[in-house]
TIKE-954399 format. One line per field, with one value per atom (N, C-alpha, C): residue number from 0; atom name; x, y, z. Coordinates in Angstrom, 2 decimals, padded with zeros to 5 digits, always signed. Atoms other than C-alpha are relative to their C-alpha. Layout:
n NUM  ...
atom CA  ...
u X  ...
v Y  ...
w Z  ...
***
This chain:
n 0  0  0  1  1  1  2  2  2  3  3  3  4  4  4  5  5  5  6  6  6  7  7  7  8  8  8  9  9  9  10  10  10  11  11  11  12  12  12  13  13  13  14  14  14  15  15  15  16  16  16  17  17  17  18  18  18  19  19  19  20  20  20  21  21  21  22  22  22  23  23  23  24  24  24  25  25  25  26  26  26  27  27  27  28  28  28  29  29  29  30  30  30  31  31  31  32  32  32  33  33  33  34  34  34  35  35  35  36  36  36  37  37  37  38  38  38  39  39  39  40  40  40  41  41  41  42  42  42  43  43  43  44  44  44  45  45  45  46  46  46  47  47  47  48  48  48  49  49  49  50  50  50  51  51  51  52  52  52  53  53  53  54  54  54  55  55  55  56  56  56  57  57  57  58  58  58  59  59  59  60  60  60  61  61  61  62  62  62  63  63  63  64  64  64  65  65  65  66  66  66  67  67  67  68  68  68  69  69  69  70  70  70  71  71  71  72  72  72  73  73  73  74  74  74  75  75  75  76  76  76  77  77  77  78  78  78  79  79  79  80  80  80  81  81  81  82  82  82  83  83  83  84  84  84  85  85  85  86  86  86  87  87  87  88  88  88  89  89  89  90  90  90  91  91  91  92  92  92  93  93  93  94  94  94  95  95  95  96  96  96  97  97  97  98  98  98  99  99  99  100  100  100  101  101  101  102  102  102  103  103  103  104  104  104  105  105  105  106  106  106  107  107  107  108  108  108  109  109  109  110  110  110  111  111  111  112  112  112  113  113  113  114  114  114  115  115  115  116  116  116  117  117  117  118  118  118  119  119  119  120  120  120  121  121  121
atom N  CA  C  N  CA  C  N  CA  C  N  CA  C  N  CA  C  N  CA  C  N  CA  C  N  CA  C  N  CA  C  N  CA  C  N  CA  C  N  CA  C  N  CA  C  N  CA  C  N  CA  C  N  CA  C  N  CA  C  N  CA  C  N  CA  C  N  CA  C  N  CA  C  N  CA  C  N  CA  C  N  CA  C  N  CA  C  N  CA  C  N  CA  C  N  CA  C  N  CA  C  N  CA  C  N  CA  C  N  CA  C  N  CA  C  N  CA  C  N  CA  C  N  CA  C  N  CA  C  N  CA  C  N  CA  C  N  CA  C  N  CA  C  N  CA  C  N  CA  C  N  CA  C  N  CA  C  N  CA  C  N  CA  C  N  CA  C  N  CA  C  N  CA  C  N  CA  C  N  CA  C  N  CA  C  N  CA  C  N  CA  C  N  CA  C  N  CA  C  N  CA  C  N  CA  C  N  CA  C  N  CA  C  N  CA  C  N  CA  C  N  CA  C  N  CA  C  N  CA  C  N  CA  C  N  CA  C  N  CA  C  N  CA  C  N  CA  C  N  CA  C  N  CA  C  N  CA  C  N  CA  C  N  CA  C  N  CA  C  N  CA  C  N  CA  C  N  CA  C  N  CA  C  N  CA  C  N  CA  C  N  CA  C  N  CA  C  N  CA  C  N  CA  C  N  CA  C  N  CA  C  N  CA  C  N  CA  C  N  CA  C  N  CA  C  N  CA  C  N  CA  C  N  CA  C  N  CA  C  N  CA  C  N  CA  C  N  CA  C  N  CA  C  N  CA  C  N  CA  C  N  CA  C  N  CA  C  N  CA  C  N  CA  C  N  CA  C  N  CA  C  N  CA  C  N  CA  C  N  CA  C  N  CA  C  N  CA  C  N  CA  C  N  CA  C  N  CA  C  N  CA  C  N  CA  C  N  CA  C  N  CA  C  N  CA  C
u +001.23  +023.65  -001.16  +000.98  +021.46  +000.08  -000.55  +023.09  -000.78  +000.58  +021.94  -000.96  +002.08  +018.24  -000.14  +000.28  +018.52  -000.04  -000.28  +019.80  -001.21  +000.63  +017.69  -001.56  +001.30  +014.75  -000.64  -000.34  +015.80  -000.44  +000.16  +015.91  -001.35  +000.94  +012.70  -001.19  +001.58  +010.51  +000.65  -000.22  +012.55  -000.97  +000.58  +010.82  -001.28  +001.34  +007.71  -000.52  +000.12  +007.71  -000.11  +000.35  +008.65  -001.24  +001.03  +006.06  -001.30  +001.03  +003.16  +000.39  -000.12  +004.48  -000.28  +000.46  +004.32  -001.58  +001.48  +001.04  -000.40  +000.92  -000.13  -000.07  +000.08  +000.87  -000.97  +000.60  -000.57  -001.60  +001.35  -004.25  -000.33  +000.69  -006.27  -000.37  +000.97  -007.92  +001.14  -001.33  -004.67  +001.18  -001.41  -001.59  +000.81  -001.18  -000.18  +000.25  +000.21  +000.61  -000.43  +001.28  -001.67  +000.42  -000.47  -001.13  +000.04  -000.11  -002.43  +000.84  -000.98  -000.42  +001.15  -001.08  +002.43  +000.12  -000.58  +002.18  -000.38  -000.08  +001.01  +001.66  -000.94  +004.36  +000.80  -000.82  +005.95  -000.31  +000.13  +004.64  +000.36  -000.52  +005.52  +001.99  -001.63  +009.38  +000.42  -000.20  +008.78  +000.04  +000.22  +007.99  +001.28  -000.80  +010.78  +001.47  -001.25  +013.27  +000.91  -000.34  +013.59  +000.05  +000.83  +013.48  +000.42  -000.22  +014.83  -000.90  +000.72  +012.79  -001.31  +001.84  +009.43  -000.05  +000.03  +010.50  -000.41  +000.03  +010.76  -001.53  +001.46  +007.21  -001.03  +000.63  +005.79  -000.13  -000.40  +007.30  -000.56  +000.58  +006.11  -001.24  +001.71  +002.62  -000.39  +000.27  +002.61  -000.07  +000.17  +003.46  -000.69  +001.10  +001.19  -001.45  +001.69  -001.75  +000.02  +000.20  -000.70  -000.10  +000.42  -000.83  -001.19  +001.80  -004.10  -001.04  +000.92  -006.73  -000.79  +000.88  -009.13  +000.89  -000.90  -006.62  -000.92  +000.81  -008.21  +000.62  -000.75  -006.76  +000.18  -000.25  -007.33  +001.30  -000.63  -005.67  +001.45  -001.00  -003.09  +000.80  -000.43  -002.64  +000.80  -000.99  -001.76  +001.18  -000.96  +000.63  +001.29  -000.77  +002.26  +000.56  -000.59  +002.20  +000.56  -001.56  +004.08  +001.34  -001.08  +006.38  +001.10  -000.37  +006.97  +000.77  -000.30  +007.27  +001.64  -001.78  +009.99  +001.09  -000.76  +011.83  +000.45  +000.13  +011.64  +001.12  -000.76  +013.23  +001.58  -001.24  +016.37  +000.58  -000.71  +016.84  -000.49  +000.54  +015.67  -001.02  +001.27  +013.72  -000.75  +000.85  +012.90  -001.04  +001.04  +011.27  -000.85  +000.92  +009.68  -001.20  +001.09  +008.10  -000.96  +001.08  +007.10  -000.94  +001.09  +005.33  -001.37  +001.10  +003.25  -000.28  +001.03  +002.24  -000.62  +000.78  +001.24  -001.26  +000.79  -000.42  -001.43  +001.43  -002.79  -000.24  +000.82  -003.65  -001.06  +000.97  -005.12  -000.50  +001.09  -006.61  -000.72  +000.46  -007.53  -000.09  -000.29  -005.90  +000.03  +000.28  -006.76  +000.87  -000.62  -005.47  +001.27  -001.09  -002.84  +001.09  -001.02  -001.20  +000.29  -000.17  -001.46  +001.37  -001.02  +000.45  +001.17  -001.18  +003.19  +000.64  -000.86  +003.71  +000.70  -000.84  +004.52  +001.19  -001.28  +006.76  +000.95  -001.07  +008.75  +000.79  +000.03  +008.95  +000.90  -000.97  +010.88  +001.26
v +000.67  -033.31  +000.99  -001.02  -030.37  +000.41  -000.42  -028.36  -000.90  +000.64  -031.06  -000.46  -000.06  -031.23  +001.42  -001.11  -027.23  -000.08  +000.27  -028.17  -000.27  +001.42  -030.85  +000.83  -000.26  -028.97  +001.38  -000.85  -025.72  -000.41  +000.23  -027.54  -000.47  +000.65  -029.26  +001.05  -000.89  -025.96  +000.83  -001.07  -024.21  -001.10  +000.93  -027.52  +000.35  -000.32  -026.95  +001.18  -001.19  -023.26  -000.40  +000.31  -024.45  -000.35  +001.09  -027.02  +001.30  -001.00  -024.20  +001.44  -000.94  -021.78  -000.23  +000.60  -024.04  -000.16  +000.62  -025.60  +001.79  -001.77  -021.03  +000.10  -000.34  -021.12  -000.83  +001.37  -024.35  +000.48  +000.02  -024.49  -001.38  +001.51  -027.48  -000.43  +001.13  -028.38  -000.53  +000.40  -028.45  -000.34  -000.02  -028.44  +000.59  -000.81  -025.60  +001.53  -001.18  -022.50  +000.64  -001.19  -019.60  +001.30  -001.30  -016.64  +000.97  -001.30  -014.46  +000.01  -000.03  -015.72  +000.05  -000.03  -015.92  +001.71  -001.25  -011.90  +000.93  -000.88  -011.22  -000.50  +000.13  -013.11  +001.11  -001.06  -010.71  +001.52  -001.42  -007.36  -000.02  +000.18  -008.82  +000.81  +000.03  -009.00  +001.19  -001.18  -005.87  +001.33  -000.85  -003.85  -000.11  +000.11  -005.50  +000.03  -000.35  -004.27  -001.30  +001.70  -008.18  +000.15  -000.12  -006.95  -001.34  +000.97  -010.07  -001.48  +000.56  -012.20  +000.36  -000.43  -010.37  +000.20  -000.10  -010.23  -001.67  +001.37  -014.14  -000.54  +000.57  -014.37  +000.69  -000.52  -011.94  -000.78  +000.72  -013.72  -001.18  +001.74  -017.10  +000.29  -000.38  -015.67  +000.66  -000.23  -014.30  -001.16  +001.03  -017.38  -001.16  +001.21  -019.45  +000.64  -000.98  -016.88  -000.08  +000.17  -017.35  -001.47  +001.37  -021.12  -000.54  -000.05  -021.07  +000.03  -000.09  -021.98  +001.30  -000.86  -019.22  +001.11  -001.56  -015.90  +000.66  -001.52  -012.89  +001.09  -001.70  -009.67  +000.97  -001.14  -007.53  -000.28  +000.40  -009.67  -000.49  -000.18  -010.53  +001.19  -001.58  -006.62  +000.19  -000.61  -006.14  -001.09  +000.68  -009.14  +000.72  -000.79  -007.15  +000.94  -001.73  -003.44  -000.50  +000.20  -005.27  -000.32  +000.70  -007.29  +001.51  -001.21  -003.49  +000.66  -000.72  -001.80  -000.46  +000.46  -003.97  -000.14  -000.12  -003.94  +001.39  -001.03  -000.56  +000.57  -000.33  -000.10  -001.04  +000.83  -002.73  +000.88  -000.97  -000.19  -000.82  +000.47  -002.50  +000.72  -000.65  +000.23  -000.51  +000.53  -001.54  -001.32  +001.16  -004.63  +000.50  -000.29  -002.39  +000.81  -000.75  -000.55  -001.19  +001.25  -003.49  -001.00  +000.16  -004.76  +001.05  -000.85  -001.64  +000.32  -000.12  -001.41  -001.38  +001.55  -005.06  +000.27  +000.02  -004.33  +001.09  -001.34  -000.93  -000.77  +000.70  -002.99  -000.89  +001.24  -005.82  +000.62  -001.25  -003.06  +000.81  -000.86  -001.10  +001.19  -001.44  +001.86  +000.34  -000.06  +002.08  +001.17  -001.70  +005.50  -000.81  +000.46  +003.60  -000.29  +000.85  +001.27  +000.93  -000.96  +004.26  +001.12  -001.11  +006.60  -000.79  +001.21  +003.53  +000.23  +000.15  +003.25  +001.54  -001.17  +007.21  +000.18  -000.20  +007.47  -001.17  +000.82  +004.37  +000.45  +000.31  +005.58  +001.68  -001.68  +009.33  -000.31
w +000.41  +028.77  -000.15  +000.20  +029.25  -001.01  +001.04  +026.66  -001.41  +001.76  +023.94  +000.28  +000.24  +025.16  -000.52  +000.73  +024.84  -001.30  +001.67  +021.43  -001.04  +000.52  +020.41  +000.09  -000.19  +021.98  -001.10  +000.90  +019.46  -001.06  +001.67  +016.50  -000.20  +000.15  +016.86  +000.03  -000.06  +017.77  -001.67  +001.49  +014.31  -000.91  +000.97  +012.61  +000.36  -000.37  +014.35  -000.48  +001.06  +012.90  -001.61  +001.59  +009.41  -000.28  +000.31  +008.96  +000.38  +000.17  +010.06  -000.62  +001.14  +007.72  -001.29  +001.64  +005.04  -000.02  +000.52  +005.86  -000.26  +000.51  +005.89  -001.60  +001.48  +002.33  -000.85  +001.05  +001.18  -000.22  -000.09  -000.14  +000.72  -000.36  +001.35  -001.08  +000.72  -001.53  -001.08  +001.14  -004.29  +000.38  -000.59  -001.80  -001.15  +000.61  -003.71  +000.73  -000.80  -002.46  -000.37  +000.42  -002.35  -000.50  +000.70  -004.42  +001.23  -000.93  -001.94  +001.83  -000.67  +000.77  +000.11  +000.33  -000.84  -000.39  -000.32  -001.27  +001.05  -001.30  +001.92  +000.38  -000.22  +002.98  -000.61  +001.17  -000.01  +001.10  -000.28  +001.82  +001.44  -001.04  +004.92  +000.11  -000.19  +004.07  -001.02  +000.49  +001.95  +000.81  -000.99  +004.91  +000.95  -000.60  +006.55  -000.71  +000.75  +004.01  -000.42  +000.59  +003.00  -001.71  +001.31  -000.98  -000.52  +000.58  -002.30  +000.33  -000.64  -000.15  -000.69  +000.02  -001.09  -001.69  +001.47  -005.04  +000.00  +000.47  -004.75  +000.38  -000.34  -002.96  -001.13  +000.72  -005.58  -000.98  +001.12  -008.45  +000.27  -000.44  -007.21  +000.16  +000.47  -006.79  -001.62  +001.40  -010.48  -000.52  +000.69  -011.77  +000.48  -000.23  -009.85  -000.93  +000.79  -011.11  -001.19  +001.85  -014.86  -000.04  +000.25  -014.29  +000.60  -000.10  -013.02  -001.14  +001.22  -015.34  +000.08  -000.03  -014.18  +000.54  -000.69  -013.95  +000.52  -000.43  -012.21  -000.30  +000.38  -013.99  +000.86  -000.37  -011.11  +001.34  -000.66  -008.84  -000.42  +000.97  -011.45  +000.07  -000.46  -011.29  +001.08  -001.61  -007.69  -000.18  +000.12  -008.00  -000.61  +000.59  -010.51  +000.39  -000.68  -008.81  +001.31  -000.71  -005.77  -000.46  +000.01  -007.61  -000.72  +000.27  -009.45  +001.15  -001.05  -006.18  +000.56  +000.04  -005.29  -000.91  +000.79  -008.33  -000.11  +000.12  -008.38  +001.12  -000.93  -004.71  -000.36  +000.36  -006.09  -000.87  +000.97  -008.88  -001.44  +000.74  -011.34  -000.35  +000.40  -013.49  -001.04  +001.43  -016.85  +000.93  -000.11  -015.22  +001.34  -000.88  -012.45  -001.27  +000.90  -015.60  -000.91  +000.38  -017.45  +000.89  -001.10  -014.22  -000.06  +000.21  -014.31  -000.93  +000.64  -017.46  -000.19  +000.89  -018.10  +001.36  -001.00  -014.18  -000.76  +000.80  -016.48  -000.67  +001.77  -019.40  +000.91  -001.03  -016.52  +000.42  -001.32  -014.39  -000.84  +000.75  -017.10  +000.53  -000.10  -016.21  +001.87  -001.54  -012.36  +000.38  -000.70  -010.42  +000.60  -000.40  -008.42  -001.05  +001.11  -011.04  -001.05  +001.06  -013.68  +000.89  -000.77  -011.07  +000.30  -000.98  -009.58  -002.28  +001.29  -014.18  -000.23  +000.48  -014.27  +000.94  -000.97  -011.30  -000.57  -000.24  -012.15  -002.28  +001.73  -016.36  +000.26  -000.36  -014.74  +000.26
***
């Protein structure tokens, strides 16, 4: 009987985690998730050698930011030079390069994103 309160008591704090992970992502005012939390999560599980994990939080923050009525290009940008970075470490070189240049044209050139498009174009 113990055994399946330990159980019972397990599954209920992994739900208790979920549910405040989700609400971190959510906005309050749209209940959608937040770009920029969704790539802090991304640099999270990029740091933690999660690349598939932190491509899918990148990617899911790009395409929330292009369906946004009001884009922000520079922020658009960094979206990009992570979702690069990680493509880049998968081996995926063409779509880590087309990340960084579409990230220069939005940044208009910027020292980082200009240097992340020559290293990944060698």
């Amino acid at each position: 009987m113990l055994n399946i309160w330990r159980t019972e008591f397990k599954i209920n704090h992994l739900f208790q985690i979920l549910e405040q992970t989700t609400v971190s992502i959510m906005n309050d005012d749209e209940h959608e998730p937040d770009p920029n939390e969704l790539r802090l999560m991304g640099n999270h599980n990029f740091s933690e050698g999660k690349l598939n994990e932190a491509f899918q939080c990148y990617d899911m923050a790009i395409e929330l930011m292009r369906s946004a009525p009001s884009e922000q290009p520079d922020e658009l940008a960094v979206h990009l030079c992570n979702r690069s970075a990680c493509s880049l470490k998968m081996g995926e070189f063409e779509s880590a390069q087309e990340d960084a240049v579409e990230a220069i044209s939005l940044s208009q050139g910027k020292i980082i994103t200009c240097f992340h498009s020559e290293y990944v174009s060698k």
